[in-house]
Every structure is written in structure tokens, then in C-alpha cells.
C-alpha positions in Angstrom: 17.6 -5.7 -3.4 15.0 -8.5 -3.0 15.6 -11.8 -2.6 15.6 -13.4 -6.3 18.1 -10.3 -7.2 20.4 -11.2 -4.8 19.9 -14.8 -5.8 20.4 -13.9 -9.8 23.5 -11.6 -8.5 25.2 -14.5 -6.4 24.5 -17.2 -9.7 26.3 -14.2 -11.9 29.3 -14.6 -9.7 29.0 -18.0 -9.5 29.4 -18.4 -13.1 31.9 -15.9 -13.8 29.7 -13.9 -15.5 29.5 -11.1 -12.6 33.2 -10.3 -11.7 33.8 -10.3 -7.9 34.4 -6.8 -7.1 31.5 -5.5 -9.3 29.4 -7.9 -6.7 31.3 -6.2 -3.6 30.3 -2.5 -5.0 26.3 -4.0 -5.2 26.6 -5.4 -1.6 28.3 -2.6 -0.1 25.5 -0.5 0.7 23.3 -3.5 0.7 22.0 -2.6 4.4 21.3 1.2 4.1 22.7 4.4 3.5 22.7 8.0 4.9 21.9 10.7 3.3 22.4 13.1 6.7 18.9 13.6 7.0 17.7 10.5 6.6 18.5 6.8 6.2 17.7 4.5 3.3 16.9 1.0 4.4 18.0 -1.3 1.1 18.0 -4.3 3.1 14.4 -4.3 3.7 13.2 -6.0 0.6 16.0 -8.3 1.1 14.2 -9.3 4.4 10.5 -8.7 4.3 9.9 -9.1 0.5 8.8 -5.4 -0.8 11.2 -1.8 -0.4 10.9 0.9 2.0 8.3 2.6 0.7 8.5 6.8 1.6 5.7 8.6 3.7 6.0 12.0 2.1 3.9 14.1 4.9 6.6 16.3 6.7 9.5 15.7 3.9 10.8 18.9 2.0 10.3 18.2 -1.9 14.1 17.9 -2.4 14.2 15.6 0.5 11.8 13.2 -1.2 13.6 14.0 -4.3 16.9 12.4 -3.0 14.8 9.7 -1.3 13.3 8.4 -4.5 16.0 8.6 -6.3 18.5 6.7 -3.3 15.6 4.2 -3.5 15.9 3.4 -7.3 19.2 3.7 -7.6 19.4 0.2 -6.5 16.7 -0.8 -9.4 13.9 -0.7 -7.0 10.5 0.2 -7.8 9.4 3.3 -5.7 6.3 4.1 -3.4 5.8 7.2 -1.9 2.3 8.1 0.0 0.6 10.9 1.5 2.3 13.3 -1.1 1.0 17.0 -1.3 0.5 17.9 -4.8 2.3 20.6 -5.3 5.0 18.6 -4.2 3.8 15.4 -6.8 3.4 17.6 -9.7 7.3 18.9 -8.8 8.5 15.5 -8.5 7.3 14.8 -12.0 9.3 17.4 -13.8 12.5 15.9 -12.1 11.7 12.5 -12.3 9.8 12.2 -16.1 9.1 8.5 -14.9 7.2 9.0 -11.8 3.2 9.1 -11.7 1.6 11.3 -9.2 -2.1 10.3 -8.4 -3.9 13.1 -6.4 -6.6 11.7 -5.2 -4.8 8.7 -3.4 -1.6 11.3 -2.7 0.6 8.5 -3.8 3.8 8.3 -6.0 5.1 5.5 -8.1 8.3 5.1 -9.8 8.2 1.9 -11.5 11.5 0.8 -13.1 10.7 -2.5 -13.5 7.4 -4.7 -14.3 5.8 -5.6 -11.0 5.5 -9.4 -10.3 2.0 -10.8 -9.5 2.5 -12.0 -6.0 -0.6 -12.5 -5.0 -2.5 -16.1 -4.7 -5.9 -14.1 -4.7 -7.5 -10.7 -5.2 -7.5 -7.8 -2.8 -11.5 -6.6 -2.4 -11.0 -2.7 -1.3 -14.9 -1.6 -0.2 -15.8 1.9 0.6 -18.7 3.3 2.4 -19.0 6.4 0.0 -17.2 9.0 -2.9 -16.0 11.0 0.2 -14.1 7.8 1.7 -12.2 7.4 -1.6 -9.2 9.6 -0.9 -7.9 6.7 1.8 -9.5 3.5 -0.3 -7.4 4.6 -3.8 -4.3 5.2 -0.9 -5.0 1.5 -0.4 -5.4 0.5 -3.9 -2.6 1.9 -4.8 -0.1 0.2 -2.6 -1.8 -3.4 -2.7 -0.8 -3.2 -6.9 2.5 -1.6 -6.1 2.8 -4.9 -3.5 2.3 -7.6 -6.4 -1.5 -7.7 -5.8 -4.4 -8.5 -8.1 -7.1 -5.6 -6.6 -10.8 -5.1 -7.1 -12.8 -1.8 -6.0 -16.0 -2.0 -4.9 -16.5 1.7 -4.4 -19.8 3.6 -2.5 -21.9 0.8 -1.2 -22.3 2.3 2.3 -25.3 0.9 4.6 -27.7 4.0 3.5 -28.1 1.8 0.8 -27.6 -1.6 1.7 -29.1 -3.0 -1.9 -25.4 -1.6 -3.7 -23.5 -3.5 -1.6 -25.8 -7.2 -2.0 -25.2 -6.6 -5.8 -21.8 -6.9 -5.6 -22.1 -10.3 -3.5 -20.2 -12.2 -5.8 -17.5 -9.8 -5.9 -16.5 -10.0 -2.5 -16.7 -13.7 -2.4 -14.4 -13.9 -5.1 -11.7 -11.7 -2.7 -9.2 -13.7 -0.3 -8.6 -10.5 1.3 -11.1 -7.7 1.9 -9.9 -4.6 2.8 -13.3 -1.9 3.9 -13.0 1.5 4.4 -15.6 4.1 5.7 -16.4 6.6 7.9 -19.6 8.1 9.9 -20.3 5.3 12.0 -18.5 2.9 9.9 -21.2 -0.2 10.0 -20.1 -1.1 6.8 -17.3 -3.2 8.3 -19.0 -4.9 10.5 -22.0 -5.7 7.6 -19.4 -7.1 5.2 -17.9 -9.1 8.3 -21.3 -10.8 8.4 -21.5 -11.5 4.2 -18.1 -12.7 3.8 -16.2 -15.6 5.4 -12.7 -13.7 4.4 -10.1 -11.7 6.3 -11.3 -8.2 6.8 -9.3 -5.0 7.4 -11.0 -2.3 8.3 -10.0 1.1 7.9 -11.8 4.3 9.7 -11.8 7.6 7.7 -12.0 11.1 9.1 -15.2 11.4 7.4 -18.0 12.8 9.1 -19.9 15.6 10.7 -18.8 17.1 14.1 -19.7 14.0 16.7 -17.8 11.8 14.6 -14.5 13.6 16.1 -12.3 13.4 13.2 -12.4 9.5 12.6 -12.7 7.8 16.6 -16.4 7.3 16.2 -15.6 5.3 13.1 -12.6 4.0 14.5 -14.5 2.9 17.8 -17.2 1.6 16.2 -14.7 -0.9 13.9 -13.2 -2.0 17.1 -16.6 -3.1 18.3 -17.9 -4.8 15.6 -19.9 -7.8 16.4 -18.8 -9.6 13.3 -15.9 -12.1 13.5 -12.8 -11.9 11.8 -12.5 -8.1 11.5 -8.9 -6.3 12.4 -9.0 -2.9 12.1 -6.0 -0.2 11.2 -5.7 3.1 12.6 -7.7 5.8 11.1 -7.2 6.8 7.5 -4.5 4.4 7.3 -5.0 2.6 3.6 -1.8 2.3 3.3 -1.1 0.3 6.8 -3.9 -2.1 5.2 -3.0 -3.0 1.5 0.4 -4.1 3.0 -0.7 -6.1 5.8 -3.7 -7.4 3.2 -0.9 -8.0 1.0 1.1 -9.7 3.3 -2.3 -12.1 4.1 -2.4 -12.5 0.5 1.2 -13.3 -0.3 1.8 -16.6 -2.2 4.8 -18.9 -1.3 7.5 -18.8 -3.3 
């Protein structure tokens, strides 16, 4: 439950259009609830502004299952990320109402429309096609957050005259969030373009010497170009919230 539910609820009461007890039933797992293997946390839109949202990696399919549906039964819209998909396209015969995207490994379950939160537009940049796995992760979540997002996709440094032409794009953003791999420059050549909050995000991308990600993750760290934070490596998710939050208007 998010704040302006709670609010609506409470007015409900206050009216007597709500009866008392129906309210105590709503509140009474208001804080979380255990399922034995794990433990829904409905108080945390109530306190940070979105719902849990589910990392899928490690969870049986029925586990997520009961997750989801814990998760919307308190009229919640649902996120789920890193999501194999065999386990997305089983998730969709059970839940009719939940999209599975299988390139961002991501599911949704949106019961209700999502507000526009946002006081700006989220700028998601990636280096190249290969990057776009952990950019759409990203994309994803910032819309499922309340976010107005742009993609600027495959304007890595090889070819810097991709990225220049979408100028105007990225100065538009109030957040950016970059993602790449290899040696990842392309966070610290945006850092120089833009006068805007950066988060960058290394991918595993890349040959041998690139170890998985560290080269791309050490070379974020050391960028010369001011304002850039960086995530941990393939982390879109961990960005579009924390863009999101940058981005959040006041209510």
C-alpha cells in the first residue's frame, strides 16, 4: 500500500464510507507477510514510495508464482527482474495479465495505470546491440517506477559521430543513465557532453581481458569526468531506481 492508498483508505473511514473492521483486515498485514520461504515486505511502498519489486534469479517458478501473486494481492503493480524464460513464459499461462520481456528478463504485472512521477525524462545510453540485455533491464524498471524514458541505443565511442547526433537528446534528460562494456569510455564521454546526473552501469561485455565486466567497471570508477556514479556491473536495475529516485517529483 502507497502512501495516497493509505490516505484514500483512512478518508473512506473517515467518512463512513469504509466500515472500521474492513480497514483493520487491509492494515493487518500492512507490514509483511510470510509465506515460509520468504517474506513479502507490503510496507515498503508505504515508506519509500514504489513496492518490493522480486529478483527472480535463484527462485523456483512456483516460488515467484506465490510472490507475484502475494504482491498484487494488495492491488500493487508487480516487477520481477532477471527472470529466465522458461520460467516467464510459465508465469504467463498462470498469470494471463503478466508480460514477460526476454530480452530485459523482466516481468510486469500491472493492475493499475502507472502514475507519471517523474519531473523529467530518464536518458538510458548504451555503448552497443550487445549491451542491450542490461539497458532494456533498466528501461524497464525506470517506466514501472513512474518515469518518462528515452533510449538512446548503440552510440559507443567506435563511433563517436552516433552519439553527437543525439546531442539534443541527452540534453533534454534530467537523469542519464549509460551503460556499456569493453572499456566502457562511453560514460566518461557523455560525463563530458552533459551537465546532468550520470549512472553508469558496466556490462559483462567483452573479450577475455575485460574479465567478465571489472575492466568496464574499473574504468567507470576512474572516469575523469565529474558527476558520474557508477552501479555495480550489469546492474540496470540498481540504476533506473536510484535514477528514478533522482528524478522523483515532490508530491
Amino acid at each position: 500500500m502507497d502512501p495516497k492508498a493509505l490516505r484514500e483508505m483512512l478518508e473512506a473511514v473517515q467518512r463512513g464510507e469504509t466500515p472500521v473492521d474492513d480497514a483493520l483486515v487491509t492494515l493487518r498485514d500492512l507490514p509483511f507477510r510470510s509465506l515460509g520461504f520468504a517474506t513479502v515486505d507490503h510496507h515498503r511502498a508505504l515508506r519509500l514510495g514504489h513496492p518490493e519489486v522480486i529478483f527472480g534469479l535463484g527462485k523456483t517458478p512456483e516460488q515467484l508464482l506465490a510472490i507475484v501473486r502475494e504482491i498484487a494481492s494488495h492491488g500493487q503493480n508487480v516487477l520481477a527482474t532477471r527472470v529466465a524464460p522458461e520460467t516467464g513464459a510459465w508465469l504467463t499461462t498462470q498469470l494471463p495479465a503478466v508480460r514477460y520481456d526476454a530480452v530485459s528478463r523482466t516481468v510486469v504485472l500491472e493492475q493499475r495505470p502507472i502514475e507519471l512521477r517523474g519531473r523529467g525524462e530518464i536518458c538510458i545510453v548504451s555503448a552497443g546491440t550487445s549491451d542491450q540485455p542490461v539497458a532494456e533491464e533498466a528501461a524497464v524498471t525506470a517506466r514501472a517506477l513512474g518515469n518518462a524514458v528515452r533510449t538512446v541505443y548503440d552510440v559507443g565511442v567506435a563511433g563517436l559521430h552516433r552519439l553527437l547526433a543525439r546531442r539534443d537528446e541527452l540534453e533534454a534528460a534530467s537523469v542519464l543513465i549509460v551503460v556499456a562494456g569493453m572499456e566502457a569510455a562511453l560514460a566518461s564521454v557523455v560525463g563530458g557532453l552533459v551537465g546532468k546526473p550520470i549512472i553508469a552501469v558496466p556490462t559483462s561485455i567483452g573479450y577475455g581481458a575485460s574479465f567478465h565486466g571489472l575492466a568496464a567497471l574499473l574504468g567507470m570508477l576512474n572516469s575523469c569526468a565529474a558527476g558520474v556514479t557508477v552501479v555495480n556491473i550489469d546492474n540496470g536495475f540498481g540504476a533506473a531506481y536510484a535514477a528514478s529516485l533522482i528524478n522523483r517529483r515532490e508530491s
